[in-house]
C-alpha positions in Angstrom: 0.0 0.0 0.0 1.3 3.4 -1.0 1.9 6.0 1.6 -0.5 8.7 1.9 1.0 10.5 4.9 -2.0 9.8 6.3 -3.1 10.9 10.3 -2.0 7.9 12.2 0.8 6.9 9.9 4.0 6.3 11.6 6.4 6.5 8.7 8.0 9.9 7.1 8.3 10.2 3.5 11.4 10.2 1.8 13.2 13.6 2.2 10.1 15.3 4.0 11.4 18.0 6.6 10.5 17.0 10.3 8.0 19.3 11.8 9.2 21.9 14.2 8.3 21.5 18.1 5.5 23.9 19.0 6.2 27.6 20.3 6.2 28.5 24.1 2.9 30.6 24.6 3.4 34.0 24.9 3.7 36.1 28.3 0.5 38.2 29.1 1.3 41.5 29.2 1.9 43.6 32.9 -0.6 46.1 33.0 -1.2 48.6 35.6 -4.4 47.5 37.6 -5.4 51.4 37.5 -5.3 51.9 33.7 -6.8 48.4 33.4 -9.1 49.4 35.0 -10.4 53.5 34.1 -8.9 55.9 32.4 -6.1 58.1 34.1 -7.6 61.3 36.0 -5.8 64.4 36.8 -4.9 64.6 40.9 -3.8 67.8 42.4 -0.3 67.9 43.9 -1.3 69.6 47.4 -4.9 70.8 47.4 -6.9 68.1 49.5 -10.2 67.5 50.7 -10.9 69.4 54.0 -13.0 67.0 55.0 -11.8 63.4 53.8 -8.0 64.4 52.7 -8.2 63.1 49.7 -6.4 65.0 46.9 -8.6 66.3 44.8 -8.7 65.1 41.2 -10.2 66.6 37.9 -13.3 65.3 35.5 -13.5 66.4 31.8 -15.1 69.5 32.5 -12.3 71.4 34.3 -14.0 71.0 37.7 -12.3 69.7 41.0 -13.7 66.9 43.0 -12.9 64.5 45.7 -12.6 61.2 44.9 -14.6 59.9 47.6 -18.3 59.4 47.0 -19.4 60.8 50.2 -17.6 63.8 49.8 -18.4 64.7 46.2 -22.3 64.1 46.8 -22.2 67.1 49.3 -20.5 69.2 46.7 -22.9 68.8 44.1 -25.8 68.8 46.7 -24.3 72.7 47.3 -23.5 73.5 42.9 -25.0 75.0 40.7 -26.5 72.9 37.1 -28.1 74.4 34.7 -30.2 73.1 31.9 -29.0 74.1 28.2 -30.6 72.3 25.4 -32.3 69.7 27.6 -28.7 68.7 28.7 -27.3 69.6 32.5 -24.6 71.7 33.0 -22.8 71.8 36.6 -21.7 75.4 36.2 -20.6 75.8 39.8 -19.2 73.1 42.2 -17.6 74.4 45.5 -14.8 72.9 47.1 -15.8 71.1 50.4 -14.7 74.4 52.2 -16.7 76.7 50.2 -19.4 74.3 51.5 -18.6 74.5 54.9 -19.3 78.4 54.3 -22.7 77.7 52.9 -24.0 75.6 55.6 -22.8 78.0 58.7 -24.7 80.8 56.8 -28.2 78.3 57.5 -26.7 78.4 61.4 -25.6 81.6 62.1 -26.8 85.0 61.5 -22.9 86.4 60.7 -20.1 84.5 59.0 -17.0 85.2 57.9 -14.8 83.4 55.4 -11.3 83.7 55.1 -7.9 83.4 56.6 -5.5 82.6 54.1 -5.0 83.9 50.7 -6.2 81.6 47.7 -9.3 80.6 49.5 -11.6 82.2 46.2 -13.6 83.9 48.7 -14.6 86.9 46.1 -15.8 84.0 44.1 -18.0 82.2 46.6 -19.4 85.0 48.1 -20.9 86.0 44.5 -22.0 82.2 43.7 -23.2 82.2 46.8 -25.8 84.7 46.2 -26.5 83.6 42.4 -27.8 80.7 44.3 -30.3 81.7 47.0 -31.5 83.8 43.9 -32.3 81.5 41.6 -34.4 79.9 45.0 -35.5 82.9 47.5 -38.5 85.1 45.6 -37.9 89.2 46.2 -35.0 88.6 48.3 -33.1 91.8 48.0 -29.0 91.4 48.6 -26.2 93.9 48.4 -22.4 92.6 48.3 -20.0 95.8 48.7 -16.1 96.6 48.6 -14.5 99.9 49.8 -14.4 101.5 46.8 -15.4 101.6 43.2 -12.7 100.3 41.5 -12.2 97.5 43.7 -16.3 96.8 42.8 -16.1 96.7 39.6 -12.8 94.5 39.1 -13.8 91.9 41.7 -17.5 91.7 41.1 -19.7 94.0 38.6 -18.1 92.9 35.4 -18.6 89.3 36.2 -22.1 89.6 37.6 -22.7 91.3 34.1 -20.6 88.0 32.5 -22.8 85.7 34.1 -26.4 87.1 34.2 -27.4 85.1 30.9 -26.0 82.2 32.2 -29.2 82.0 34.7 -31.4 83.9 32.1 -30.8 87.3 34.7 -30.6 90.7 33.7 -28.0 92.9 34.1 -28.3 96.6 34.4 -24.9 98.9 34.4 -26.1 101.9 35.3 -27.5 100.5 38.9 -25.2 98.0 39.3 -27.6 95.3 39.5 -28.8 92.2 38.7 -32.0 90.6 38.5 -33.6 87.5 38.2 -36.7 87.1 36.7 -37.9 83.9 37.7 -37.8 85.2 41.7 -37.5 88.5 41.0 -34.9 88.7 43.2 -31.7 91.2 43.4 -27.8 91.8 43.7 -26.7 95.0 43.6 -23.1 96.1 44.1 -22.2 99.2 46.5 -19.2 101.2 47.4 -17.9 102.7 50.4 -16.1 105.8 48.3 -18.1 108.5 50.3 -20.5 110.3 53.0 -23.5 110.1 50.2 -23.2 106.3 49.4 -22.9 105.1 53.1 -25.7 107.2 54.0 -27.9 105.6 51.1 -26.8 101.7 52.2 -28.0 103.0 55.5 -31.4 104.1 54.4 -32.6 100.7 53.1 -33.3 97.3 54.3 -31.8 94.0 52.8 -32.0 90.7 53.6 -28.3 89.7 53.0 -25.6 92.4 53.3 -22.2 90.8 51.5 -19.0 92.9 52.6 -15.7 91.8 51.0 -12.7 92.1 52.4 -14.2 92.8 55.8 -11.0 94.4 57.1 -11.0 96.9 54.6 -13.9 99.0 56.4 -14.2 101.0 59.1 -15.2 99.7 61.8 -18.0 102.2 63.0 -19.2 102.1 59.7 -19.3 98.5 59.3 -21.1 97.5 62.6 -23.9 100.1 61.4 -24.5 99.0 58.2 -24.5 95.2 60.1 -27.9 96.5 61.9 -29.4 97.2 58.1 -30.2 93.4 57.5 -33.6 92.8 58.6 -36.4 91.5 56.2 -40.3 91.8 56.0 -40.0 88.9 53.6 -40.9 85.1 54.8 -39.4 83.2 52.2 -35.9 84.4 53.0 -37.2 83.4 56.7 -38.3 80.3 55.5 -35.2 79.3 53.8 -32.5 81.0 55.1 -33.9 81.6 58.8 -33.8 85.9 58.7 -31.5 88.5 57.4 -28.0 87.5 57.1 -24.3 89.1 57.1 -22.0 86.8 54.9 -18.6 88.8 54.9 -15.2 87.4 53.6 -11.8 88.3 54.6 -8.0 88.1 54.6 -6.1 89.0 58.1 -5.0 92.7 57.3 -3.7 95.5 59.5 -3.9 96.5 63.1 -7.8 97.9 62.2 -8.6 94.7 61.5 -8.6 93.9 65.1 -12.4 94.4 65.4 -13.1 91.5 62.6 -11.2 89.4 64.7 -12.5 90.1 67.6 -16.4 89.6 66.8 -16.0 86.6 64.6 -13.1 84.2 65.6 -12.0 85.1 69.1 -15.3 86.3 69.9 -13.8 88.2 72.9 -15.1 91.8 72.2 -14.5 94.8 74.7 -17.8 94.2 76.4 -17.3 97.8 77.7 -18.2 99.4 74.3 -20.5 96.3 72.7 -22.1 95.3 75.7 -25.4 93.3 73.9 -22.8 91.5 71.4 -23.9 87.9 70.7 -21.5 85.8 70.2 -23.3 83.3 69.4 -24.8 85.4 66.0 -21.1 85.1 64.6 -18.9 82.0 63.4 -15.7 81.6 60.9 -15.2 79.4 58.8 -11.0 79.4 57.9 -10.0 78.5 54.2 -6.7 77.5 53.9 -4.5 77.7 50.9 -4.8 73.8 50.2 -8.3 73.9 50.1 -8.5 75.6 46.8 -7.3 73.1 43.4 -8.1 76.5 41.3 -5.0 78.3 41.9 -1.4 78.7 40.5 0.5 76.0 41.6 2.8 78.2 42.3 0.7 80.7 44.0 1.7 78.6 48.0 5.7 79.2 46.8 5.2 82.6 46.4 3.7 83.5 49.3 5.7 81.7 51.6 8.3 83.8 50.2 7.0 87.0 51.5 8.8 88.8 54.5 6.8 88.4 58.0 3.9 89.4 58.7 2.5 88.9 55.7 3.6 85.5 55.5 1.6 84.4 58.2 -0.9 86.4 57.8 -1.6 85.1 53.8 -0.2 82.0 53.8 -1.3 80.6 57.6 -4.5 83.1 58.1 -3.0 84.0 61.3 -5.0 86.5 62.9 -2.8 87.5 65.8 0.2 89.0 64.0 0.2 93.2 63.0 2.8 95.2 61.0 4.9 97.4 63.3 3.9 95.0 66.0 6.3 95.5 69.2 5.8 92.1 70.4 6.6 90.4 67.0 7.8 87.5 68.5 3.9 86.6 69.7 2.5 84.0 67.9 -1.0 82.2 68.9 0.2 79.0 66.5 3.2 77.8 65.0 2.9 75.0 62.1 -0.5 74.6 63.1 0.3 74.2 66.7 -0.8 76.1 69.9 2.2 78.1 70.6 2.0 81.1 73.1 -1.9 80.8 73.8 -2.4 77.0 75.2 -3.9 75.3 78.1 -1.5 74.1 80.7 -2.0 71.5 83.7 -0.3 73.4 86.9 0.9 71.1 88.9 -0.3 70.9 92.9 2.3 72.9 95.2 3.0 75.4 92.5 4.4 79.0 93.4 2.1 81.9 91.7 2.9 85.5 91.8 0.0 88.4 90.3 0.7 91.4 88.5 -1.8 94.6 88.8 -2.3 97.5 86.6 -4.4 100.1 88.3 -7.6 101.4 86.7 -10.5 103.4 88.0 -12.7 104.8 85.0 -9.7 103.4 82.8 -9.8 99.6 82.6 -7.7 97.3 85.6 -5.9 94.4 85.1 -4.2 91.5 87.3 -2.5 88.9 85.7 -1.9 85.4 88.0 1.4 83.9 86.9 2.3 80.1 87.2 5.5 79.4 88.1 6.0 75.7 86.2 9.0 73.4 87.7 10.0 73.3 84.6 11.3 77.0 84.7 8.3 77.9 82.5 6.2 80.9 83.1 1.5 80.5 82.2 -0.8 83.6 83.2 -3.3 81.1 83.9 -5.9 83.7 84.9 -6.5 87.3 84.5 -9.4 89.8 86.0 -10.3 93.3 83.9 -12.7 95.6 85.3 -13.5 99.1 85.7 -15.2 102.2 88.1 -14.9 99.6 90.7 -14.4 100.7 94.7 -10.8 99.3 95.5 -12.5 97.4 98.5 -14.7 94.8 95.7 -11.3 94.8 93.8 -9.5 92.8 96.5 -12.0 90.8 97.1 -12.4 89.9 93.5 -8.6 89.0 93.7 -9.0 86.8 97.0 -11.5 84.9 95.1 -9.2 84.1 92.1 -6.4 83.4 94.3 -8.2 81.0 96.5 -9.4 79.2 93.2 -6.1 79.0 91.5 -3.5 77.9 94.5 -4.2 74.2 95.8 -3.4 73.8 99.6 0.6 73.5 98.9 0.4 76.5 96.5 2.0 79.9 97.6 1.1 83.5 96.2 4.7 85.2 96.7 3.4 88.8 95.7 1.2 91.3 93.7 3.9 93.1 91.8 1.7 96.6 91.4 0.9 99.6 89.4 3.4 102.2 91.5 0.3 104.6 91.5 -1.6 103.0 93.7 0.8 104.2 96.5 -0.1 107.9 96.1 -2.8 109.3 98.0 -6.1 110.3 95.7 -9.6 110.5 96.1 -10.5 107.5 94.6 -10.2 105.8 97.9 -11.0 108.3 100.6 -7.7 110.2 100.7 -5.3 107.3 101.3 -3.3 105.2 99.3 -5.0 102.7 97.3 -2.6 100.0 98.1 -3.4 100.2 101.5 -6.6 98.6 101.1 -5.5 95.6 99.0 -2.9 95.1 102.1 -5.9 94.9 104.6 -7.1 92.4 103.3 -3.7 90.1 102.9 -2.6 90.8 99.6 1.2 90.6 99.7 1.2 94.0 97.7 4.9 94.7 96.1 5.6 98.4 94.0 5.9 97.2 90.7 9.0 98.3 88.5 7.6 101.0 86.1 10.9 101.3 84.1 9.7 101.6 80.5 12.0 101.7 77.1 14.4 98.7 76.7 15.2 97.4 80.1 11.6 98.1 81.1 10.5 96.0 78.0 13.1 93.2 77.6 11.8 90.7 79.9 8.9 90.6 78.0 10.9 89.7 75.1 12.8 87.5 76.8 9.7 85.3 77.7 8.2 85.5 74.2 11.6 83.4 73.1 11.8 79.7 72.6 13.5 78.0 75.4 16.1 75.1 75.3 13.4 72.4 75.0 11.8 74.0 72.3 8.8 75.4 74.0 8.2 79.0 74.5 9.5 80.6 78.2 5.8 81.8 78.5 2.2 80.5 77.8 -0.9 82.2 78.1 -4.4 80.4 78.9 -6.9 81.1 76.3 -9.3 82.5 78.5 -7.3 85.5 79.2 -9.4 87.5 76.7 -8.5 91.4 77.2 -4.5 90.6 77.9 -4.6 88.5 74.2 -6.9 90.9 72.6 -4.6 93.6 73.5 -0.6 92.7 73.6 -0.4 91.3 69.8 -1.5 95.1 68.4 0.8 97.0 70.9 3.5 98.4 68.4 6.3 100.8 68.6 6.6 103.9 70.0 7.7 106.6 66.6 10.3 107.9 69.4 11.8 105.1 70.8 12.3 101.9 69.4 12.6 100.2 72.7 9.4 101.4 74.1 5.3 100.5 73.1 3.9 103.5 71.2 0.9 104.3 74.2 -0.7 106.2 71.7 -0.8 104.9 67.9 -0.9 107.1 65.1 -4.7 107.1 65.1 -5.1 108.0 69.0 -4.0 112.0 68.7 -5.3 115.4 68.6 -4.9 118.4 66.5 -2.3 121.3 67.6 -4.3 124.0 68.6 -6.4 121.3 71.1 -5.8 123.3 74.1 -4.2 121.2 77.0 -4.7 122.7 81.1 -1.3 122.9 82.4 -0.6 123.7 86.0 1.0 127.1 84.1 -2.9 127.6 82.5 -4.3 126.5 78.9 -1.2 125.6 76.3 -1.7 124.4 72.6 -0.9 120.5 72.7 2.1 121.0 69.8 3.9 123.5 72.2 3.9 121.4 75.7 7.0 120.0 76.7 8.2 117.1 78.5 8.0 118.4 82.7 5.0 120.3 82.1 2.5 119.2 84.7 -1.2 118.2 83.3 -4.4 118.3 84.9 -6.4 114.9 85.4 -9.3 114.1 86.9 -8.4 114.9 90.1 -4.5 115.5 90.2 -1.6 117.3 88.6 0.5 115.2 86.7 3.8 115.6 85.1 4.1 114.8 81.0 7.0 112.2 80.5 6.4 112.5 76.5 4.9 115.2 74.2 5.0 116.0 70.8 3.6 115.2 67.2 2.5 111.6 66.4 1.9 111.5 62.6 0.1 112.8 60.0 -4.0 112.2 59.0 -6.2 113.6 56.1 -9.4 112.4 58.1 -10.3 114.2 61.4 -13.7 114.2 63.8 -14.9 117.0 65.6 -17.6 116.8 68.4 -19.5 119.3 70.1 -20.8 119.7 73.2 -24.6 121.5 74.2 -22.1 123.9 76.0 -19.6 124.7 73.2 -17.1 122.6 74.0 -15.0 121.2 70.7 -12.4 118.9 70.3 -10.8 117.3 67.2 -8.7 114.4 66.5 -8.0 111.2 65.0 -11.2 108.5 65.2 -9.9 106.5 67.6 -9.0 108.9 70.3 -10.0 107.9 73.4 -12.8 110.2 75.2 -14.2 110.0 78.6 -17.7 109.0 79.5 -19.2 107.9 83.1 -18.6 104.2 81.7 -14.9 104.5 80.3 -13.5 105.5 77.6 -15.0 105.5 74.2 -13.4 106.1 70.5 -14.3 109.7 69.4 -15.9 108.3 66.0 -17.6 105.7 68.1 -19.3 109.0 70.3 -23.0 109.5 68.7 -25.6 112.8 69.4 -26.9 112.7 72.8 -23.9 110.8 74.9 -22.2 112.4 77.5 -19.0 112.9 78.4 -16.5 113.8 81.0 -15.9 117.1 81.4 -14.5 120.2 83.2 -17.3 121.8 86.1 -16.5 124.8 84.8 -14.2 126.9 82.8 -10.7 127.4 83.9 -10.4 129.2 86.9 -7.5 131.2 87.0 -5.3 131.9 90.4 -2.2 133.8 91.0 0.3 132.5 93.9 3.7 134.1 93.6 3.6 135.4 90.0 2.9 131.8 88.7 -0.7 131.5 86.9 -2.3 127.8 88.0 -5.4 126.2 87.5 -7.5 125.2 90.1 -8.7 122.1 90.6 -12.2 121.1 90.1 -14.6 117.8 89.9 -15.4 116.6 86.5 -19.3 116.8 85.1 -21.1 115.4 82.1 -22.0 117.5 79.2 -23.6 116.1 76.4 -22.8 115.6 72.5 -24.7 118.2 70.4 -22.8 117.2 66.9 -20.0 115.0 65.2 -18.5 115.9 61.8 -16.2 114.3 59.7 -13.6 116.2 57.5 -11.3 115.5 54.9 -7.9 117.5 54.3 -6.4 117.8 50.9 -3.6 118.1 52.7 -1.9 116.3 55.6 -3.1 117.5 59.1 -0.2 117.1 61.7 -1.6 115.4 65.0 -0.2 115.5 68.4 -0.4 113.6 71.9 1.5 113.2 75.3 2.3 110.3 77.8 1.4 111.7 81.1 3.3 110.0 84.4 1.3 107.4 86.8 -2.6 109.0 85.1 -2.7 107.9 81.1 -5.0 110.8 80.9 -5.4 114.9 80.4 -7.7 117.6 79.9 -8.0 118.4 76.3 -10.3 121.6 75.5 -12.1 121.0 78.7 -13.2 117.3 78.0 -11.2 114.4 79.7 -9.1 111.9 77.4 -7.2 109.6 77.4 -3.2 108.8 76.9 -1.8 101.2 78.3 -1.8 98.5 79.9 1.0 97.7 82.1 0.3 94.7 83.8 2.2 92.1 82.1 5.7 94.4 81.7 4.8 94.3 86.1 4.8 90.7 86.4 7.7 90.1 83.8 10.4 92.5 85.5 9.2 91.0 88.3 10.1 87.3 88.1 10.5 85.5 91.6 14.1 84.7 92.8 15.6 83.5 96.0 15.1 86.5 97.2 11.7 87.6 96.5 8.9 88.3 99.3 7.5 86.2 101.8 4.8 83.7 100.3 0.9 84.3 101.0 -1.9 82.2 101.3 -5.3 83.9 101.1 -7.0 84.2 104.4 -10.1 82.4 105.1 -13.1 84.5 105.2 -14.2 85.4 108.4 -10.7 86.3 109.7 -9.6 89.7 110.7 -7.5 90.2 107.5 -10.5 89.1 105.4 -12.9 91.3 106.8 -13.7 93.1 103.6 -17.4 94.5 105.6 -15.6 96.3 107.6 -13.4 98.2 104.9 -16.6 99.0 103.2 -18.1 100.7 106.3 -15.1 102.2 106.9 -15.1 103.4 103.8 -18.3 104.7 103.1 -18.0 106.4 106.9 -14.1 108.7 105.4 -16.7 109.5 102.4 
């Protein structure tokens, strides 16, 4: 049989090549599970999620979002989509931080955004409104900057951009823009002049939208504040009432106000007495919350000189320009830092420090001295036109709080004027009565300039273990309200300018001088000022700057005096900022006009109690050209007679207790006396008292 080379044949046929032995298989290739898997998306180098941190990570529209499901739902639950064609556009999607803003505005009736640069806050205030417009029916809202330009840049040309996006209108000439399917309103303002405030203050809205918050005045500001209120009960039904949304970098020393009534929420009490703190809340954008900016917008401004670093690139609210205590910091990386809770351990040694105050505030500071060598003012007490005898009371009480049963209070190191004898307590010395009642009082050291100052310095430092020398408990409100805005005196470096450029009068404010009235620019240092009840000599005097705004007030009996806005003035309740005065108030003022004595050939004033007389008017100029503007630092009283009103001229107590630092040396230690024993009988000092008046 003839070979076939059939299957199953075993044979090969003659000169047949031999089949080749089968290939190995080939490897399956190594890919990446992720591109396997999706395509690749966009993630942000440093911008995160606020509330996840996730980085966030871009879709095919441009938009940010986190990449976490729960997350992103809340953004888009808080966007903006819009329907073109019958398709769905998402033409706004806030970062989770943006939507932290939105929901604090439902909870509170003022909230501020801001802190750090970068945080779009322009951008979501304006969103913001677009969206309770296209849902809210006649709400009426006004967003405002400080001036014109600033308007127009930031918001008017792109509420004019984006009107037909919602189908609004947008009319120029009012600067406004209006949605027809609510009817409801934006319109832009401007704080350029008298006219415009005036009108903003003559209507009601039902959301008031400052940006840049520290770029206002503060009088101005808290007015225009009391203009939300609405008739309208859809903008109670969905937003709960009127509403202040404001936004806001940290900024200069006037900014102090912004922080005061939205993130500390420790405002002088003295001049906002009904402030409710719990109307205000912040929510703090950081620079990593935003994925919209420069990449290397965070570079740039971590570059910039102090304190503008912190200020932009950390939001840090406690740091000023010209600050003298530069070295104070309330966080450092994110950290508590100078203003922290500490535990004080039992048996600890205390020592207080006590700035005296009658109608101008008090202060005692308790100090903690930590085994560690550490110094914490655990605990401070502010007051003011209170009798000396309720005084040391109020500071047994603190002391008997603070100090366990093996804790010592060494001393009160004290304001040296309380040792000279005035009528504020019967015609002796004040200390005398803090010393009745067991209070290891100690005359303070009231050296000023660089000695007097450099302790406090000192204790600002970090120390060996990389802790600051000196800690301050958060609930110390006026002393960390006050000591990060202290700056430098124009005249010496060393020393805390007691005035501020914005705390002076004009030259020809007449001063009374033991020698009769003198023009502020022509008293010298040694020339002896009246107070309210005592000469006292002028350590400093001379001009202070320059200002192109001044206010004038008036009293029913033709009194004037003019100076910078936040010249201190005199009232029965403390001291009040002249722009702050209003119609009606009264102040503190000379009984009569100067009487005028001749002893020897010397001309002197004689002394004389101090009456109210009431504000007839307050007027506001502005100078073309530069007005100079004058004050003095007067010894022991930080107060003088100016044009026949009483102002005023710091608080000490913390430069006390820091030149004072105990040492082996120091006085005897003190444990507050129970009550009911002789030195606590603080009845008796009132009788007593009340029987010398």
């Amino acid at each position: 049989m003839r070979y076939m080379g059939g299957k199953g044949s075993g044979r090969r046929k003659k000169g047949a090549v031999p089949p080749r032995p089968p290939l190995p298989p080939l490897p399956t290739p190594q890919v990446p599970k992720q591109i396997e898997l999706k395509a690749v998306v966009p993630t942000h180098p440093h911008a995160k999620c606020c509330w996840c941190g996730s980085h966030f990570q871009q879709i095919p529209s441009g938009q940010w979002e986190c990449p976490t499901p729960a997350c992103v739902k809340r953004q888009y639950a808080w966007g903006i989509a819009i329907s073109t064609g019958g398709v769905m556009r998402q033409v706004f999607l806030p970062t989770p931080r943006q939507v932290e803003f939105f929901q604090a505005q439902r909870a509170f009736v003022r909230t501020l955004y801001g802190g750090a640069a970068g945080g779009a806050k322009s951008h979501v205030l304006r969103w913001g409104l677009y969206r309770v417009c296209l849902t809210v029916k006649d709400l009426h809202a006004i967003i405002i900057r400080a001036n014109y330009k600033d308007l127009e840049e930031t918001h008017l040309l792109n509420m004019e951009r984006d009107a037909a996006l919602f189908g609004a209108k947008y009319n120029r000439g009012e600067r406004r823009m209006y949605f027809p399917q609510t009817k409801a309103t934006i319109v832009g303002g401007h704080m350029d002049d008298k006219v415009a405030k005036e009108g903003y203050l003559s209507r009601e809205y039902d959301i008031i939208v400052p940006d840049e918050l520290v770029t206002y005045d503060e009088s101005d500001m808290i007015e225009l504040f009391s203009r939300a209120r609405t008739s309208n009960q859809e903008v109670v039904k969905h937003l709960g009432g009127p509403k202040i949304w404001a936004a806001s970098n940290p900024g200069p020393r006037g900014a102090l106000w912004v922080r005061d009534f939205f993130i500390t929420k420790q405002v002088d009490h003295e001049k906002y007495p009904k402030y409710r703190p719990e109307w205000h809340t912040f929510v703090q954008a950081k620079v990593d919350d935003n994925p919209y900016i420069d990449l290397t917008y965070r570079d740039n401004l971590d570059q910039m000189p102090e304190p503008r670093r912190s200020q932009l690139l950390e939001g840090d609210w406690s740091v000023f320009e010209g600050a003298f205590f530069g070295a104070f910091k309330s966080f450092v990386n994110g950290r508590p830092w100078h203003v922290k809770e500490v535990a004080v351990p039992r048996g600890t040694e205390w020592f207080a420090s006590m700035d005296w105050g009658f109608n101008q505030p008090y202060c005692v500071l308790w100090w903690a001295v930590l085994p560690d060598g550490h110094l914490h003012i655990a605990r401070e007490l502010k007051g003011s036109r209170e009798d000396p005898v309720d005084v040391a009371e109020k500071m047994l009480a603190v002391t008997r709080g603070l100090l366990t049963d093996t804790g010592r209070l060494r001393y009160v190191a004290a304001d040296p004027s309380m040792w000279n004898k005035t009528g504020q307590d019967h015609g002796k010395a004040i200390v005398e009565t803090f010393r009745k009642v067991g209070l290891p009082m100690r005359k303070a050291d009231n050296q000023r300039g660089k000695n007097g100052w450099q302790n406090c310095h000192d204790l600002l430092r970090t120390a060996p273990d990389g802790r600051p020398w000196l800690t301050i408990d958060p609930s110390c409100r006026y002393f960390l309200r006050t000591i990060p805005i202290q700056e430098q005196s124009p005249h010496d470096a060393d020393d805390v300018n007691s005035d501020g450029e914005d705390h002076c009068l004009v030259g020809d404010t007449m001063i009374t001088t033991r020698n009769g009235e003198q023009r502020i620019d022509e008293v010298r240092s040694g020339a002896e000022v009246w107070t309210r009840d005592s000469w006292q000599s002028v350590i400093w005097a001379g001009q202070t700057g320059i200002t192109q705004e001044t206010w004038t007030l008036t009293t029913t009996d033709g009194r004037r005096l003019t100076g910078t806005s936040r010249h201190p003035v005199a009232q029965a309740n403390g001291f009040t900022w002249l722009s702050f005065l209003r119609v009606g108030d009264d102040l503190l003022c000379d009984q009569t006009s100067p009487i005028v004595t001749a002893s020897s050939g010397v001309i002197a004033i004689s002394p004389r109690s101090l009456v109210p007389r009431r504000v007839q008017a307050i007027d506001v100029a502005q100078h073309a050209q530069p007005v100079p503007v004058y004050n003095l630092t007067v010894n022991q009283r930080p107060e003088f007679v100016a044009n026949g009103i009483l102002v005023h001229n710091c608080a000490d107590a913390w430069r006390y207790g820091a030149n004072s630092r105990p040492g082996p040396h120091r006085a005897a230690a003190f444990k507050p006396p129970e009550k009911g024993s002789v030195a606590y009988d603080i009845e008796q000092l009132r009788q007593a008292a009340r029987a010398s008046a």
